[in-house]
N, C-alpha and C positions, 0 to 999 in steps of 0.2 A: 792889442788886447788890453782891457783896463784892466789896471793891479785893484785886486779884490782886498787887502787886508794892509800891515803895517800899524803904525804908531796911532795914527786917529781910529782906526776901528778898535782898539785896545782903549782910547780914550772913551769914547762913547761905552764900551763895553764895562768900563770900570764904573762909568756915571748910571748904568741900570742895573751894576753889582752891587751899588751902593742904597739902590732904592728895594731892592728886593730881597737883602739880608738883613733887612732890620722889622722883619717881619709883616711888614707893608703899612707900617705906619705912619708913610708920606701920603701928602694929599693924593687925591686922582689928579688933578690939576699937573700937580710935580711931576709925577708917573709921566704924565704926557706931555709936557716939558721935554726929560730926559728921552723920551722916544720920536718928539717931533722932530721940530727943526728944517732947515733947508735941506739938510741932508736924507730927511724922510723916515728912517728907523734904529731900531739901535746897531743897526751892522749896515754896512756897504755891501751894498751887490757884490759876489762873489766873481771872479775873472769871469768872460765868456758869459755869463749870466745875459739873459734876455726875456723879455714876454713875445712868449707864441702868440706867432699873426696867423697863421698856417689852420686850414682847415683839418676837425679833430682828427685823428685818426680813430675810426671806429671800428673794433672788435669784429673780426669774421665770424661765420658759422661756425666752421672747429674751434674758435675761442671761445664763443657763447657758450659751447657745448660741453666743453672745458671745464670752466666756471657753472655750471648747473651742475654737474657731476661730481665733483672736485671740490666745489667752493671755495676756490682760490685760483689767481691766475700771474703770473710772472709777465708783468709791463716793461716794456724794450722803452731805455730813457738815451736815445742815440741821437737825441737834442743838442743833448749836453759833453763836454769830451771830459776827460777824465781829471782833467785843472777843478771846472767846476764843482765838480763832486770832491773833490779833495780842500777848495777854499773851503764849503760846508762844512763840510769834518772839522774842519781846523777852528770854524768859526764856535763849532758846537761845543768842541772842547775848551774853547775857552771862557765860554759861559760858564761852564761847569766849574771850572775850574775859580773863575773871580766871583762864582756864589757859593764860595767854602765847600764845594763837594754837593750841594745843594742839586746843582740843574735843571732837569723837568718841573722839581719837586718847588724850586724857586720862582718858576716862571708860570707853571702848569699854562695854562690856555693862551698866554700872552706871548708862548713861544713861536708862534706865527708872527707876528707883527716883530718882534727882535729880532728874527733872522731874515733880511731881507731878500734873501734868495729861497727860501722856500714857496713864493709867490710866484718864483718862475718855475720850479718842479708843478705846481699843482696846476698850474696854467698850462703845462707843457701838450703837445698836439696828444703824447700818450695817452695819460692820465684821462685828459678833456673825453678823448672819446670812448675810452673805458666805460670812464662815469655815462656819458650821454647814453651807450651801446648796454647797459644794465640797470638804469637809473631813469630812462630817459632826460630829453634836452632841459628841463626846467627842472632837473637835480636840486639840491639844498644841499648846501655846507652847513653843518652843525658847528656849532660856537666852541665844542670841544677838538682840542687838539693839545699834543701834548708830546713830548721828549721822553724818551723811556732810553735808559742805560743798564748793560749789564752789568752784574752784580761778580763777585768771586764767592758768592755767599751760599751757593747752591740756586738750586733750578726754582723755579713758582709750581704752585700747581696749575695742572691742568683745569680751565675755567673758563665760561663763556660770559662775554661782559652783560652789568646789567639791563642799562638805561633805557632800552629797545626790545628789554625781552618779550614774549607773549605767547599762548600755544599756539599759535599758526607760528613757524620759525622757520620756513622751508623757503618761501617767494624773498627773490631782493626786494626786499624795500627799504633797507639800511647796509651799507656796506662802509667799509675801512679801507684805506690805500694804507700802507706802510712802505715809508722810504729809509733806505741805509744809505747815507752818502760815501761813508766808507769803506761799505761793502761788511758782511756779517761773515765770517771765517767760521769753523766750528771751533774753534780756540776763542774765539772773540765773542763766542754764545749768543746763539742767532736765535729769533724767534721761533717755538716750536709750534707746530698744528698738525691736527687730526684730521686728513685729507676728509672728505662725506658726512663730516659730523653736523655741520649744519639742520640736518633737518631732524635730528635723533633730540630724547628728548628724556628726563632720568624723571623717578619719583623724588616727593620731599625727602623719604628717608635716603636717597641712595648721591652719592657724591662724583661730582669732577672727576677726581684725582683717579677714581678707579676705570675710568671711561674707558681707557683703551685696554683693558685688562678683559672687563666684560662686552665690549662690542666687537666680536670677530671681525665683522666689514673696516674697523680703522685700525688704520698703523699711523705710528708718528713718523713725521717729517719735518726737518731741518729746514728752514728756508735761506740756505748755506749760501754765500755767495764769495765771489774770492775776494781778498782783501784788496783795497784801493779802489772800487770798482762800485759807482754808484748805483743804485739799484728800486725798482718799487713793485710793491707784491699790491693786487687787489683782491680782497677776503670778502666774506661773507660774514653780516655781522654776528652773526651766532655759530661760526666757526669755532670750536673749542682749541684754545691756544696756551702757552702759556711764554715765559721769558727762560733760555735756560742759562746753562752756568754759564761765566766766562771763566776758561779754563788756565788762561795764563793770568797773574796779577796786570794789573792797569801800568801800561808801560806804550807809551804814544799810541802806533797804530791797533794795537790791539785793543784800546779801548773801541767801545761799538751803541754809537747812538741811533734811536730808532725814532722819527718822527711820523707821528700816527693823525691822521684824519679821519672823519666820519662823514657820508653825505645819505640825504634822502629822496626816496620818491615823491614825489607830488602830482604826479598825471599819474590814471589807471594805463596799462598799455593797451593800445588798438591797433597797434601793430608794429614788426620790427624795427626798431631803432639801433639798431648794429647794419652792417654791411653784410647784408642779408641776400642770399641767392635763392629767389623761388624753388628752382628747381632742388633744392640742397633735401637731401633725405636724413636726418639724424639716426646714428645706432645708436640706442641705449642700449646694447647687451640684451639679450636673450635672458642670458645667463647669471645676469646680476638680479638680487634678489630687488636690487631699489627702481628698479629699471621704471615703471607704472609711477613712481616718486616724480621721478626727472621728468618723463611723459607730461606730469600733470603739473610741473613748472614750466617748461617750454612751451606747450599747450597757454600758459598763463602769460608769458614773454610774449608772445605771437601776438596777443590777443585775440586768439583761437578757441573753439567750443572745447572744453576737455573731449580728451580720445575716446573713440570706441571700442570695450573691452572686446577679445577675442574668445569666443565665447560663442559656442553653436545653442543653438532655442531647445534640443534635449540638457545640453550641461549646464543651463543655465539653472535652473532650480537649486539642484548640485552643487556649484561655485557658488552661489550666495551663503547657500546655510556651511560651507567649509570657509568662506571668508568672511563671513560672520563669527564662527567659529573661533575661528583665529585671533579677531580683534575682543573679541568678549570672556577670554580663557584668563585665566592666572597667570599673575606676572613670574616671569623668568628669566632671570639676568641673561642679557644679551638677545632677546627676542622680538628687543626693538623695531630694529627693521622688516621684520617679517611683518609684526602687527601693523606700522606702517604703510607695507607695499598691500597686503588684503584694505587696508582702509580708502588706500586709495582707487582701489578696483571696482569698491563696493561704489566708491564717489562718481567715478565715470560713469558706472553703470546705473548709479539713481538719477544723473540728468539724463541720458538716454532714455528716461522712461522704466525703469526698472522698480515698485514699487516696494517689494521685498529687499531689497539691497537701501532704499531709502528708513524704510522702517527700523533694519538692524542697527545700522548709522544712528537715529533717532531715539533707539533704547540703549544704545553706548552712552548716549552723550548724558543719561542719569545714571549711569552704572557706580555702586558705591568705590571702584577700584580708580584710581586716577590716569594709571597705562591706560585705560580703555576706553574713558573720559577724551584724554590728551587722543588720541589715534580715533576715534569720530569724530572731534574735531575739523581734524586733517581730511579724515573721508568726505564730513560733511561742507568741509570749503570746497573741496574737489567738483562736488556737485551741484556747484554755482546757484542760480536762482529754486533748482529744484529743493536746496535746502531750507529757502527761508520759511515756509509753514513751522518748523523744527526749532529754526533758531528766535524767530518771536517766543514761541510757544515757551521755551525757558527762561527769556527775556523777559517775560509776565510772569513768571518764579516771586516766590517773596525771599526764596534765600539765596544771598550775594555772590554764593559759589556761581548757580545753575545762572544769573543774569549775566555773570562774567561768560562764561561759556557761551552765551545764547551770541551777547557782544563779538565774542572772537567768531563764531562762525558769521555772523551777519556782516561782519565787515570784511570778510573774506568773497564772502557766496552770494552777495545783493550787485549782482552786473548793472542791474537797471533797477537804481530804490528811487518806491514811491515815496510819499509822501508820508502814509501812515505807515511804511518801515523806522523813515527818521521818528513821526511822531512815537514809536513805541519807544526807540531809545530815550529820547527825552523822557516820558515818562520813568522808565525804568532808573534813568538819573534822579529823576525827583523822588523817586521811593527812598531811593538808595540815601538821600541829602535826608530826608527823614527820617532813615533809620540810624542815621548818624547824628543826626541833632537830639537825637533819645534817646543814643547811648550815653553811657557811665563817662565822666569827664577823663577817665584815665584813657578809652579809647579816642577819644579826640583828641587829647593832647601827646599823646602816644604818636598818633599819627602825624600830629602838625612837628613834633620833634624830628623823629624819625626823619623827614622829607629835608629838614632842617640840616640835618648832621651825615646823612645818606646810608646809613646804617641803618643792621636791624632787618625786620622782615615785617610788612604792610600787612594789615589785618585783611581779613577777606570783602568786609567793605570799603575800602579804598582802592582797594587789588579791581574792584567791579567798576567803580568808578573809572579808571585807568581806561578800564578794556572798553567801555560805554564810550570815552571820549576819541580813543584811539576808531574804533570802529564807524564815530564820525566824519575822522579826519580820512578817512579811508573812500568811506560814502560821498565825502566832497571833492575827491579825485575822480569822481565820477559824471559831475553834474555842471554845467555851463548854463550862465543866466538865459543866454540866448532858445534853448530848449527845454534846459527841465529849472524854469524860471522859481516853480513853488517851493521844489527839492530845494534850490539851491539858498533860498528864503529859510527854509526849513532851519536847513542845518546851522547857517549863522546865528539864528533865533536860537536855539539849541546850546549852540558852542560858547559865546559869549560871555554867557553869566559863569562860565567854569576858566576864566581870565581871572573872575578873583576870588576863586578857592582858597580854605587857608593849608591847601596840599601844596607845598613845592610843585610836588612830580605832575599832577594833574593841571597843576596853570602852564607847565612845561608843555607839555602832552596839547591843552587846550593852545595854545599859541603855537606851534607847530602845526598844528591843524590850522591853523587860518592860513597856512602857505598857499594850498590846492584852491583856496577862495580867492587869494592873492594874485593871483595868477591871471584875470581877470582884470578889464576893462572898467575905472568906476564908474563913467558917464553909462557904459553898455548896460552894467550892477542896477543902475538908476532907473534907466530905460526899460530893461526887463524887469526889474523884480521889485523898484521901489524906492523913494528915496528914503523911507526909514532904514529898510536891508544897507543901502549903500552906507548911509549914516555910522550904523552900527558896526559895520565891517573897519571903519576907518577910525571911528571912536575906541574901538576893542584896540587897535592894531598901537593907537598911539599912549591907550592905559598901561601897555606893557612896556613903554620906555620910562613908566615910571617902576616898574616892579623892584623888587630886591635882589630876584633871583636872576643869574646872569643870562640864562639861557631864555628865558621869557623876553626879557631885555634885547637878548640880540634876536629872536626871532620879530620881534616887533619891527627894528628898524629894518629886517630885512623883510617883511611884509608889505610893508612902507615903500620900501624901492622897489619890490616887484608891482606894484599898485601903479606908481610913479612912470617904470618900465613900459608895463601896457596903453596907459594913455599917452605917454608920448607918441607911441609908435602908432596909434590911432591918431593921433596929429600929424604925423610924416604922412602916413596914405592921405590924408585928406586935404595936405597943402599941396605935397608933389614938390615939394621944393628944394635944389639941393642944398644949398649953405644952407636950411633952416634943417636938413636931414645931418649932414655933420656937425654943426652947433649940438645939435639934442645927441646925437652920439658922443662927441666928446664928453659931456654934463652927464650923460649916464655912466659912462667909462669911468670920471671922476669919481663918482657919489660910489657906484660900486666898488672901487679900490678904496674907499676909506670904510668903508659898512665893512667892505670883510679884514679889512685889516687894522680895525680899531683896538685900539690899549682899554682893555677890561677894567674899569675900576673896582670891581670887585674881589678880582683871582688878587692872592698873594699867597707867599708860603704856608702859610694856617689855612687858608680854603684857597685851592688849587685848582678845581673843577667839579 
């Protein structure tokens, strides 16, 4: 078994303590310098440390099941023996320690690439098929990732991050792994979360911290684990969590570092991708009020028609104007989930043909109240293409609130977008670019700060923009050149010019969306849809390894190699050759290990992530 640590990993470790405490005033050049080398990163693989060859392990039914309910699920790392998990610990702490107390906060996003054994956790058969079994196979690793350490300083609040927020918040399509190499004791202050909060969702005026106070359905939960004992939780990204106390002062094992990842969807699902049994029946509870919730996420997992309500042809009149009711009444602390579970009943029941349950839906969704806004929504994703008449219809709005809304449900509820679906959003972007090049110089520059600094709160015309771009990237998970050749023409056409936005969030947003376009063949691009579409996919992909912002930056080059990815393997099928089938595997292995493990020249202690 290789010795994971000793006198040269404390060397290395001193030479990236020294480039990260001085507030990142060395070149990127030096940065990568101090993190190259023969040796490959700033730490040595940990003892026992290896890359999973091993087919993923994917997620059963009761785990899916789990995880749509729960939104969280405890990952078994029995890869690894308990050396490994403890060389990390050891490694973590001493970063922490030779960046003056600094840590995460010294490293933010470059702490993947210094710790060279976190490469084998996220690799691991677990993990892999976690991600693949809720993510599906063509998942995205988001460029953030980051170190968090307890404090003795008191608890966080309770808080759902922001970067992926949106009012549809119920479907994965962003999730977080969290690993403890040392294991999280409740002395050691383990991550807190609010088991079912995922899909719940507050007003402006009402806050985090009181969540668990006001939502009867959550209690908090410790994600405790015993000390020395490596460990990884996968969350849901709009889990409401927070960091809590460390109860004993910082004294070795008790300190407790947590390293966090983010990954996204980029395929719509068409069907199960966990280790899935036909025959498998799910309970969601009778008796749980969210039960019709989960129904209409698993239904979405499957990629299955949402459910049919229960519901005989006398009660039906009935149930709609009492579930209408429900979602269109006065806000009342804690009635979340009720309006919810009616919203979504009403949604089942409008693609089934229910006209009065679509209508209710479609008078929410302009309701002056924002509960009842937010929860038609919901209803009206539920009700898949029967929504979209509803969601244009606000989408052609001239005010940014009702476009935004139209955006969140059309990128939920368009299974099969035409053509003139994507044309409306584009339009509705264009409105939107114009009512922003007319505003008062303080909202533009407000906004281009704002995106700048990551504070603050987006005005409602760039909040629309967001949802318009997001709901592209959504629609592009839908569409292959080979079929929906014009759609998929569309959207590129569309997406592109918002690569050079002067919004951070939205060239972020826009460049993430070109993943699901990525994903594709460019000779196939060419073939079907044109050589300017193909041009323009590949010219976008490589404008954003110029950008500033890091995340536009790493999505590009990871554009780039899933682009890269596909043609090769359209040249394997068509030479049949094996050394020219391993050659093109090893060169992709390569280029993929360096894209995801490259040293940020942007993150330093002053911008983090």
């Amino acid at each position: 078994m290789m010795s994971g640590g000793g006198a040269a990993m404390d060397r290395r470790l001193a030479v990236l303590a020294s480039s990260i405490c001085d507030g990142g005033g060395s070149s990127s050049s030096s940065r990568l310098a101090a993190t190259s080398g023969r040796e490959g990163s700033a730490t040595s693989a940990p003892a026992a440390a290896k890359h999973a060859t091993g087919t993923p392990r994917l997620l059963s039914d009761s785990e899916m099941l789990q995880f749509v309910r729960d939104g969280f699920l405890h990952l078994p790392l029995d890869e690894f023996d308990d050396a490994f998990h403890a060389e990390l610990h050891s490694q973590s702490e001493r970063l922490y320690e030779l960046s003056g107390g600094k840590g995460g906060a010294a490293l933010g996003n470059n702490i993947y690439p210094a710790l060279g054994g976190l490469g084998d956790v996220m690799q691991s058969r677990a993990i892999r098929g976690a991600l693949e079994s809720v993510c599906g196979p063509l998942f995205s690793t988001s460029a953030h990732r980051f170190m968090h350490e307890s404090t003795g300083q008191g608890e966080q609040t309770f808080h759902k991050d922001g970067a992926y927020r949106s009012t549809v918040n119920l479907r994965p399509r962003v999730v977080m792994v969290l690993y403890v190499p040392g294991g999280a004791s409740l002395e050691m202050g383990p991550t807190s979360i609010l088991p079912r909060s995922q899909i719940l969702g507050l007003d402006q005026d009402e806050t985090w911290p009181d969540f668990e106070q006001t939502m009867p359905c959550v209690h908090e939960h410790k994600l405790a684990v015993p000390e020395g004992k490596g460990a990884a939780v996968l969350i849901h990204y709009d889990l409401v969590h927070r960091g809590s106390a460390r109860l004993v002062d910082k004294d070795g094992a008790l300190w407790r570092p947590m390293h966090k990842w983010q990954f996204l969807r980029t395929q719509e699902p068409t069907a199960p991708t966990w280790d899935h049994d036909p025959n498998f029946a799910p309970s969601f509870g009778d008796d749980d009020i969210l039960a019709p919730v989960y129904k209409s996420v698993w239904s979405w997992l499957c990629g299955a028609a949402p459910p049919v309500p229960k519901t005989s042809p006398a009660q039906k009149q009935h149930d709609v104007e009492m579930l209408a009711g429900c979602v269109q009444t006065d806000r009342v602390m804690g009635d979340e989930p009720e309006r919810l579970a009616a919203a979504h009943l009403l949604g089942q029941a409008a693609y089934h043909g229910d006209e009065a349950a679509l209508g209710a839906l479609a008078h929410g969704l302009t309701d002056s109240r924002e509960a009842t806004r937010r929860s038609s929504v919901h209803g009206l994703a539920a009700a898949a293409d029967a929504a979209n008449p509803a969601a244009l219809a606000a989408l052609a709005a001239s005010e940014p609130r009702a476009i935004g809304l139209g955006a969140d449900v059309l990128g939920e509820s368009a299974l099969h977008p035409t053509v003139e679906v994507i044309q409306a959003v584009s339009a509705a972007l264009d409105h939107l670019a114009a009512v922003i090049a007319g505003a008062t110089e303080e909202l533009a520059s407000g906004a281009h700060d704002l995106n700048r600094s990551g504070k603050g709160a987006m005005g409602p015309e760039w909040l629309a923009v967001q949802a318009c771009v997001q709901c592209l990237s959504n629609l592009a998970q839908r569409c292959q050149p080979a079929s929906e050749a014009q759609q998929f023409a569309a959207i590129v056409s569309a997406l592109t010019p918002h690569l050079r936005s002067e919004s951070d969030e939205v060239r972020r947003k826009a460049a993430e969306a070109m993943m699901p376009l990525a994903n594709c063949d460019v000779a196939e691009i060419r073939a079907c849809c044109g050589e300017a579409t193909a041009t323009a996919l590949v010219d976008g992909l490589r404008h954003c390894l110029l950008d500033p912002n890091r995340y536009v930056l790493a999505s590009g080059a990871e554009g780039l190699l899933r682009l890269g990815a596909q043609q090769q393997r359209q040249r394997q099928e068509q030479q049949g050759m094996c050394e020219g089938k391993a050659s093109a595997s090893a060169r992709q292995a390569v280029l993929t290990e360096l894209v995801d493990k490259r040293w940020c020249p942007v993150t330093n202690p002053a911008s983090q992530f």
